[in-house]
N, C-alpha and C positions, 0 to 999 in steps of 0.2 A: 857395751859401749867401748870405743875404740880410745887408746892412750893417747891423747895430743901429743905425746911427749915419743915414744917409742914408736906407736901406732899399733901395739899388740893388741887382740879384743878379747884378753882373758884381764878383766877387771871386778872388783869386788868393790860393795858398797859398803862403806864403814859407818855411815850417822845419814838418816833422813831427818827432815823438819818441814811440817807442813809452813808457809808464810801468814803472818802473822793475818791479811786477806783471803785466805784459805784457799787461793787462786793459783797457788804453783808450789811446786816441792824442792827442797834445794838436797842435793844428795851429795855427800864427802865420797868419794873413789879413791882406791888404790890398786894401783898396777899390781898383777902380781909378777909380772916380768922384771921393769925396771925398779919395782917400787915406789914409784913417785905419786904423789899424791895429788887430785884435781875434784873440783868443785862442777857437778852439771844443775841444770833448773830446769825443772818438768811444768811446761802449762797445757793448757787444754787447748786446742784447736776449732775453733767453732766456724765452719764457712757459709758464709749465706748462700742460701739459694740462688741460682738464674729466675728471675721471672720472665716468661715467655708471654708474648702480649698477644696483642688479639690478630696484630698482621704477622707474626710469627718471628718477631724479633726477639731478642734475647740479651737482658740486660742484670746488672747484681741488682742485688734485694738492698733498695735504700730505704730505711727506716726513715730518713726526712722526708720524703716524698709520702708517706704514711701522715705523718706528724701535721705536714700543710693540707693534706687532706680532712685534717681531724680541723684545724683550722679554720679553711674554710666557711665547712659546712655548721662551726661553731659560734660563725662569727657573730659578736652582737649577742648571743642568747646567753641565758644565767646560768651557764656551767659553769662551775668553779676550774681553775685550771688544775688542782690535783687532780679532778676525775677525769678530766681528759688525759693528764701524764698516764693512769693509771691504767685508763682503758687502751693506749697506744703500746703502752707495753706489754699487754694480754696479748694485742694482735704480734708484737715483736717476736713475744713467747713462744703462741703456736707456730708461727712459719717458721721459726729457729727448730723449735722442739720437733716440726716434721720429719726432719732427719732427710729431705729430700734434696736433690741435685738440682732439682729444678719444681716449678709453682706457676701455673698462670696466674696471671693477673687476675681472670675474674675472681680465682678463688681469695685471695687478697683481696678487692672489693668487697667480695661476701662476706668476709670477716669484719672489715670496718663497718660494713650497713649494720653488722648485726650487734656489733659495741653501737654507734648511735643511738639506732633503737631502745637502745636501755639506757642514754644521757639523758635524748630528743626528740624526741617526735618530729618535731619540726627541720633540725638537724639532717636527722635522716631523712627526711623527705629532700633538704636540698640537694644530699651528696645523691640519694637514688635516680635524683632528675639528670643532674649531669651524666652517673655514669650509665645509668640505664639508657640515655638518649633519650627522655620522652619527647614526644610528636604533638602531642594532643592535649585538652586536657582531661580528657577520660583514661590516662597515662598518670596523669596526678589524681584520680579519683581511685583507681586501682591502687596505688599506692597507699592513699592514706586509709582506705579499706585497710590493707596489709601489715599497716603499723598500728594502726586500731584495736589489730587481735590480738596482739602483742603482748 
C-alpha cells in the first residue's frame, strides 16, 4: 500500500479489525519511510454479470427486473411475500455466485421458472407463457404436463 503521505510503498500494518457487519476491514498502516501513520478499509468487490439477451444486446444484471418478474407472475395468488423475498434472492445468489462476466438471459428465466415452480404452479405457468412465447394452447398443455412432474 502506497503512503498518502510520502508516496513510499514500503508500509506495515499495525492493527486489523473486522467491521462490526463483517463486510470490510479497517487496517492501521505505518510508513516505514516517513513514519506516519494512516487508516485504509478493505471491502469486497462483487460485479454483476452483463446479461446478454436473446437479440444479443448486452445489459447489467438488475435484480429489480428479477423481483417484477417474481411479481407479476405472483400476482393475486397466496404467496406470502417472504417466500417470494426469499426465492428472489436464491435467484440473486446463484447469478452473483456464478462468478461469470457475463449470463444470458434465458438462463436467468430458467432460474425464475424454476423458483415458481416450487411457490406456483399456477405462477409459473404465467411467467412460462410470457417468456416461452406460447402460440397455442397445446403450448399451455405442455406446460402444465411439465409442472405437474414437478
Amino acid at each position: 500500500m502506497k503512503c498518502p503521505f510520502c508516496g513510499s510503498l514500503d508500509t506495515q500494518v499495525v492493527d486489523t479489525r473486522v467491521s462490526e457487519e463483517g463486510d470490510s476491514v479497517r487496517r492501521r498502516r505505518k510508513c516505514t519511510s516517513c513514519d506516519r501513520r494512516f487508516t485504509t478499509f478493505e471491502t469486497a468487490e462483487v460485479r454483476p454479470p452483463q446479461v446478454v439477451k436473446a437479440n444479443g444486446n448486452r445489459a447489467d444484471y438488475d435484480r429489480q427486473k428479477v423481483t417484477v418478474s417474481f411479481m407479476r407472475a405472483l400476482h393475486k395468488r397466496p404467496v406470502p411475500t417472504q417466500l417470494m423475498d426469499e426465492a428472489i434472492a436464491r435467484v440473486d445468489q446463484k447469478v452473483l455466485s456464478l462468478g461469470e462476466r457475463e449470463i444470458e438471459s434465458r438462463r436467468i428465466g430458467e432460474m425464475v421458472m424454476a423458483e415458481l415452480a416450487k411457490l406456483d404452479k399456477v405462477a409459473y405457468i404465467r411467467f412460462a407463457s410470457v417468456y416461452r412465447s406460447f402460440q397455442d394452447v397445446d403450448d399451455f398443455k405442455d406446460a402444465i404436463r411439465e409442472v405437474s412432474r414437478k
